[in-house]
N, C-alpha and C positions, 0 to 999 in steps of 0.2 A: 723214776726217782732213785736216787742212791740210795743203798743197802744200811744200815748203820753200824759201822762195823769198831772194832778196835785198833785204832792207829793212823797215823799217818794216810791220806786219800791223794792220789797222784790226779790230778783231772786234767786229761786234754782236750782240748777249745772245742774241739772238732765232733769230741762224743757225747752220746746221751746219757752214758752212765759214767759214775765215778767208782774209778778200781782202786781199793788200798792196799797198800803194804802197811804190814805190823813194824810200828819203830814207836821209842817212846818221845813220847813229846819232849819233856823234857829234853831229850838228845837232840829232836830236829830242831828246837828253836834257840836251844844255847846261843848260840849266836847274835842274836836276833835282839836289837837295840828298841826300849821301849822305852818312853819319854812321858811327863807329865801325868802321873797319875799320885795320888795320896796313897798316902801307906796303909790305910783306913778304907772298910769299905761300907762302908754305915751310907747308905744312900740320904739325898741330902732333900729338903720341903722346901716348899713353897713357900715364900712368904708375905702373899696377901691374900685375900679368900676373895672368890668372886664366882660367877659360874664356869670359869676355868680351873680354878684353883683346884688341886688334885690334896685327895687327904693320904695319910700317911699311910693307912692298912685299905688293902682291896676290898671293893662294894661287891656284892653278889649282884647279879640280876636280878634288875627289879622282876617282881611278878606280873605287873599289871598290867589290863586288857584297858582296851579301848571299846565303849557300848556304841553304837552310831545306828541312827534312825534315817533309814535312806528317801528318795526321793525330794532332800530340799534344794532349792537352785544355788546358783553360786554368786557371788555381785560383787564387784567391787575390783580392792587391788591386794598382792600378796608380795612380800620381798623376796626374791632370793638371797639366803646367805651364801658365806663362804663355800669353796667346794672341798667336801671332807676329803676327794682322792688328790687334794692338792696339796692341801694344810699338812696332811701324813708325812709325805716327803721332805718338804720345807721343816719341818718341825723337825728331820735325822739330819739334817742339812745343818743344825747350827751345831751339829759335832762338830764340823770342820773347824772350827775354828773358838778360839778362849774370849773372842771378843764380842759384847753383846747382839743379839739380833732379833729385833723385834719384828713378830705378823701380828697385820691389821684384817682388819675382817674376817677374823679366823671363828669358824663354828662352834658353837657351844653343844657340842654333839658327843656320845661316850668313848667314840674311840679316838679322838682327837684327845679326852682328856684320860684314856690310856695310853697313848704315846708318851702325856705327859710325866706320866707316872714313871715310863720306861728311863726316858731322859732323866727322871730327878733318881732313878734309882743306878743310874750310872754316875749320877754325880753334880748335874744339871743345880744351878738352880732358877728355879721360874716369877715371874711376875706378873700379876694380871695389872693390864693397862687399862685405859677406857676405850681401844678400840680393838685389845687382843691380849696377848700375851709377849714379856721380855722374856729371855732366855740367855743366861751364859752358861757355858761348858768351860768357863779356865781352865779346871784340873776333871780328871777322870776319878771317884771312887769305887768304881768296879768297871774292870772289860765286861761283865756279863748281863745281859740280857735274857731272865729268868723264863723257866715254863709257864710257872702262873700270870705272868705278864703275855706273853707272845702267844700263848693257848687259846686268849680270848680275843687276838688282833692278829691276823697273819701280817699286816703292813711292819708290825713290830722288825719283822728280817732286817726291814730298811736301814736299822741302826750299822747293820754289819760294815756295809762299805764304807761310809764315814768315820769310826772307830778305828777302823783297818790301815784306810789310808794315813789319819793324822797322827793316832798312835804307834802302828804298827802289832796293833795286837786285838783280837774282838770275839767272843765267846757268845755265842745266841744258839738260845733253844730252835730244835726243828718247828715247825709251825704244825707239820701234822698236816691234816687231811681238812676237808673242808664240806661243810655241807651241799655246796651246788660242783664240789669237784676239787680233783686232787690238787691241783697249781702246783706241781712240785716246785724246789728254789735249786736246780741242778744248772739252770741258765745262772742265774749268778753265781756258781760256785766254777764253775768252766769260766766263766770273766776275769773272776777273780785271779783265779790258775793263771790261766793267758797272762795278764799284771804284774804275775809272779808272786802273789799268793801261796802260802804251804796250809792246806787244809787239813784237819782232821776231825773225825767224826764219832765223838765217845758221848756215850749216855745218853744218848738223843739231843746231843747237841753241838755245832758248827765251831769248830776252834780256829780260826786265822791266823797265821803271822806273816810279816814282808817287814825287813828293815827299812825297804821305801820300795813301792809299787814302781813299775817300771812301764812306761806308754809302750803300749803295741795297736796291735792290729786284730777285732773279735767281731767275728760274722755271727748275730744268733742264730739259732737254730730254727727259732719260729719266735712272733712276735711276741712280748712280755712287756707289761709298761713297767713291772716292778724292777725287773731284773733290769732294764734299760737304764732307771732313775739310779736303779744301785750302781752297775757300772760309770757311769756320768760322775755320778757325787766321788767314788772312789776316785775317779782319774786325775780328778780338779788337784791333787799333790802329788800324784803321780811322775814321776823322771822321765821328761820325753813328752812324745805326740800319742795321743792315743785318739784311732778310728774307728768307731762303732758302727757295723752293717747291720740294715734290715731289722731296725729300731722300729720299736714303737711308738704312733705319733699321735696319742692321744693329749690335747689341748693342755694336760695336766704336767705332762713334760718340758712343754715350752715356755712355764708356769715356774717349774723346778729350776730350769736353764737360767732363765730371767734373775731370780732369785744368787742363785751359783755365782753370774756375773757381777749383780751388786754386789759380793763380797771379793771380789778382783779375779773371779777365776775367767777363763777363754774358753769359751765354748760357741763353735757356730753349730747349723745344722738342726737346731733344737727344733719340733714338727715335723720335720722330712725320715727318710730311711737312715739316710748316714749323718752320723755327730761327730766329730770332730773335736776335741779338749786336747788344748796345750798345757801341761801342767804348771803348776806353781808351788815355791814355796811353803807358802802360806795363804791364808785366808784373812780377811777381818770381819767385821761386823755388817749390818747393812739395815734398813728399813723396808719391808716387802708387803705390798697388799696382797692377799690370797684371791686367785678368781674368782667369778661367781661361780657356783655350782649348777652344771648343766644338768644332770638328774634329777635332781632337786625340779631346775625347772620346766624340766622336761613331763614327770612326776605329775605337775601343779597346769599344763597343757593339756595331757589329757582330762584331767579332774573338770577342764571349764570346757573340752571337748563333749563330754560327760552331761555337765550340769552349771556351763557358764551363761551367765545372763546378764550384762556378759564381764567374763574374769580378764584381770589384766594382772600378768606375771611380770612380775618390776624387775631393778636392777640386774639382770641378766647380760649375758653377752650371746647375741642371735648368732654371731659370726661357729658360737663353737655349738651350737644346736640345729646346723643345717640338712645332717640326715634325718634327724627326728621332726624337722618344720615341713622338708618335701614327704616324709611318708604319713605324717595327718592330712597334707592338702593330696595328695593319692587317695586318699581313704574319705574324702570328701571335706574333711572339717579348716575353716576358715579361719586365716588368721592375717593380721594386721601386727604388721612389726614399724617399728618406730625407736632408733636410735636402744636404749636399753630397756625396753619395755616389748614386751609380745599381748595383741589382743584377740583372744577366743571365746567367743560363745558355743554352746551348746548345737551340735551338725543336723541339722530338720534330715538328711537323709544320710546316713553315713554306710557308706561302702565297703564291705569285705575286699583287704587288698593283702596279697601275701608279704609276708616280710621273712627276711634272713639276716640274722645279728654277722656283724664281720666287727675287727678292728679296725679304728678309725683311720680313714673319713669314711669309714661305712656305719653303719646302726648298731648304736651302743649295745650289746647285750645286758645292762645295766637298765635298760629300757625294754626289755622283752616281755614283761613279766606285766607290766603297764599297759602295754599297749594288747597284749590278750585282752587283758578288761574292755579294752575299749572295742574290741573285735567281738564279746558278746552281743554287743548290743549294734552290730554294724548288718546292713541286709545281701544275705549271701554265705559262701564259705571262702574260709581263708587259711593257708596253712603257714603257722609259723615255726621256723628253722632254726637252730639254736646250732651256731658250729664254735661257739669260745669253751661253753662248759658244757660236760656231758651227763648231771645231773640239776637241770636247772629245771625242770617242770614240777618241782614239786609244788607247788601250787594251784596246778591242774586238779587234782583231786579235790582241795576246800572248793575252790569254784566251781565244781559239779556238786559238790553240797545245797551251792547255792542256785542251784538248776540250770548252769551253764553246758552247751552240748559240746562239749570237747571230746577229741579221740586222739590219741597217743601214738604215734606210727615211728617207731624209732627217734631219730632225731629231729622230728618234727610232729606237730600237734595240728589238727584239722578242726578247727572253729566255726561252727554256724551259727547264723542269729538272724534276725534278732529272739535274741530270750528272754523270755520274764526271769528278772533274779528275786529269791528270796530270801529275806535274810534269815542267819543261822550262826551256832557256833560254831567258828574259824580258829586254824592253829596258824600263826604264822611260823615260817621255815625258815629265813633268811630274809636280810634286809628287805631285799627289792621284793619279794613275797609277799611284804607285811605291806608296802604302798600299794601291788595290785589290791591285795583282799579291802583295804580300807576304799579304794576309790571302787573298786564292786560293791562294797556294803552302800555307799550314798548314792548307788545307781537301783538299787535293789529296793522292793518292798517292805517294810519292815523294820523287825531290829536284828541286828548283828554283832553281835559280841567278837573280838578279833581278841585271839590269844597268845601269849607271849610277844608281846611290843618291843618288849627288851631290846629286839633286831630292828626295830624301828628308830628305836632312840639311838642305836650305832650309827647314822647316817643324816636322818632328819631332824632337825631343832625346831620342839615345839609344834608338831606337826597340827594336832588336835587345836592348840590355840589360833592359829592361823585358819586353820578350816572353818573354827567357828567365826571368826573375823568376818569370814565370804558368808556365813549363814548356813554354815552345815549346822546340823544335831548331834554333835560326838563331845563325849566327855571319856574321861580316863576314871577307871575302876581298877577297885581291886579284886 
């Protein structure tokens, strides 16, 4: 990751780090044509309430736990919502352009309605519909994208290439460090560069200018869905052709793509390695439904692998949950797919099978943490591989709380079972932490109090009301 330094950051495509030179901004960006913005920077509201609707001053984390009594079975049917790593995107996406654009099926989840905040504090203003939210960006009231906004959302970055490209000008906090690992953002700042981007780096935070981004040619360096989404949205006004190598081709991109093109941009390649965007002008408006959330029902798989009798996970799309459908039927557990709906019962023998997270089409890392759980209670040992993030096992320890026999071997963790789990109090560490510990508590005897949820509500809507729907025993405490 870059250094933070004072001045001007020279970044070339090709490195991992960014070298500055000392100059003053002011001097490098004189130049440098900036368009549409209010002379005012009084960030702008929302103006209907509804469970999107974002309020004016920042909410703290809630405190509250989740109490769940384990052992009940599961029945029935569950929806998937929106997918949160899709909405994020689509949501910096209607910077592009002044003319409205509405997402449908978009999650009523906490970082979705921190983006919101991001956007109305650039200048946005928002509308809650009856199937989402409207959004216009006409004018810009501020380039910047604050620490206290971006501190609690790393997706926040996302604003930067959009900002960049239609203004020519975009100020975002560094995002910092991250609990399951660093994810530096040096791949989009080297994109950027390449575009013809002038960076610099003061105060801990990303300063951009380009009187108009220019299409080139940026191989990354190793895969990034964010930095991919960023470069893509950036290029769509970009001067020129711009080709993106050895992209990211998680379902959520070609999600982003889709979106891009409803509002007149070119882009082929979206899902594969290389992208391809012809630039344009300008943007307009568009209408976009957000995918289903593959995590989510990925998440709600295991939980009926688990304790289904049997569970059916609805409005899904199977086509973008094919690693995670082949590695439960490896691991014994049956499922029945049918147009948008998956059916799973509970596996009479479920088998210890090793897994190793990859970027897609390989097994989400985003699923790692899930499918431990499910490897308690499987017969055999298993050992699972974590190669996206290098501090993702923190949830190993609660689940040896709960009498899980887990061992820790570098980057990989050695599971036998099956085990009696017991329940206990739990901390959750991050998102996907808080879904394993919850679906280990209704497998586990007992009660289990799970701590800090807060990471739960960044991702999952309604998790507890849904569970209780199928017949779990969880309520939300303070």
């Amino acid at each position: 990751m870059a250094r933070e330094t004072s001045g001007f950051a020279s970044v070339e495509a090709a490195a991992v780090v960014v070298t500055c030179h000392v100059a003053p901004p002011s001097v490098l960006y004189s130049n440098v044509e900036v368009s549409g913005v209010l002379p005012v920077s009084e960030p702008s509201k929302t103006i209907e309430t509804s469970a999107l609707a974002v309020p004016a001053a920042a909410a703290e984390p809630s405190m509250d736990k989740l109490r769940i009594i384990g052992g009940r079975s599961l029945r029935g049917r569950v929806s998937v919502g929106g997918a949160k790593n899709a909405a994020l995107p689509d949501l910096a996406a209607t910077l592009l352009t002044g003319d409205p654009v509405e997402l449908t099926n978009l999650p009523g989840v906490r970082d979705v309605r921190t983006m919101l905040r991001v956007l109305e504090q650039l200048g946005a203003v928002t509308e809650a519909t009856e199937r989402g939210v409207r959004v216009v960006n006409e004018r810009l009231a501020s380039f910047e994208a604050p620490y206290d906004l971006v501190k609690t959302m790393r997706a926040s970055v996302l604003v930067l290439g959009p900002m960049l490209s239609r203004h020519g000008r975009a100020r975002v906090s560094l995002p910092g460090g991250c609990a399951i690992g660093e994810r530096p953002i040096n791949l989009h700042l080297e994109g950027l560069a390449k575009l013809g981007a002038e960076i610099a780096l003061e105060h801990g935070y990303v300063e951009a200018r380009a009187s108009r981004l220019r299409g080139a040619r940026f191989d990354f360096a190793q895969k990034s869905v964010g930095a991919t989404e960023n470069l893509m949205m950036a290029a769509t006004l970009a001067e020129g052709t711009t080709v993106l190598g050895n992209c990211a081709q998680e379902p959520e991109i070609a999600d982003l793509a889709e979106l891009l093109n409803a509002m007149g941009a070119s882009i082929s390649g979206a899902g594969t390695d290389e992208i391809t965007i012809e630039g344009r002008r300008a943007l307009g408006g568009a209408t976009h439904p957000v995918i289903p959330d593959r995590i989510e029902a990925g998440t709600y798989l295991v939980a009926g692998a688990l304790l289904g009798d049997p569970l059916e996970v609805a409005d899904c799309r199977p086509q973008d949950l094919r690693p995670v459908l082949q590695q439960l039927r490896l691991a014994g557990v049956k499922l029945a797919v049918e147009d948008d709906t998956i059916r799973v019962s509970a596996a009479e023998n479920l088998t210890a099978h090793d897994l190793r997270t990859a970027p897609h089409p390989g097994y989400p890392t985003d699923m790692q943490a899930q499918y431990m759980a499910l490897m308690t209670q499987a017969h055999g040992a298993s050992v699972v591989t974590e190669t996206i993030f290098e501090r993702r096992f923190m949830h190993v320890g609660e689940l040896q709380r709960m009498g899980a026999d887990i061992r820790i071997q570098g980057k990989s963790c050695v599971v036998v079972g099956p085990t009696r789990l017991t329940g206990a109090q739990v901390m959750a560490t991050d998102l996907r932490a808080s879904a394993c510990l919850v679906l280990a508590a209704m497998a586990a005897d007992g009660e289990t109090v799970v701590d800090r949820v807060y990471h739960l509500d960044r991702g999952y809507e309604s998790m507890e009301t849904k569970l209780r729907g199928l017949g779990a025993e969880v309520e939300r405490v303070r």
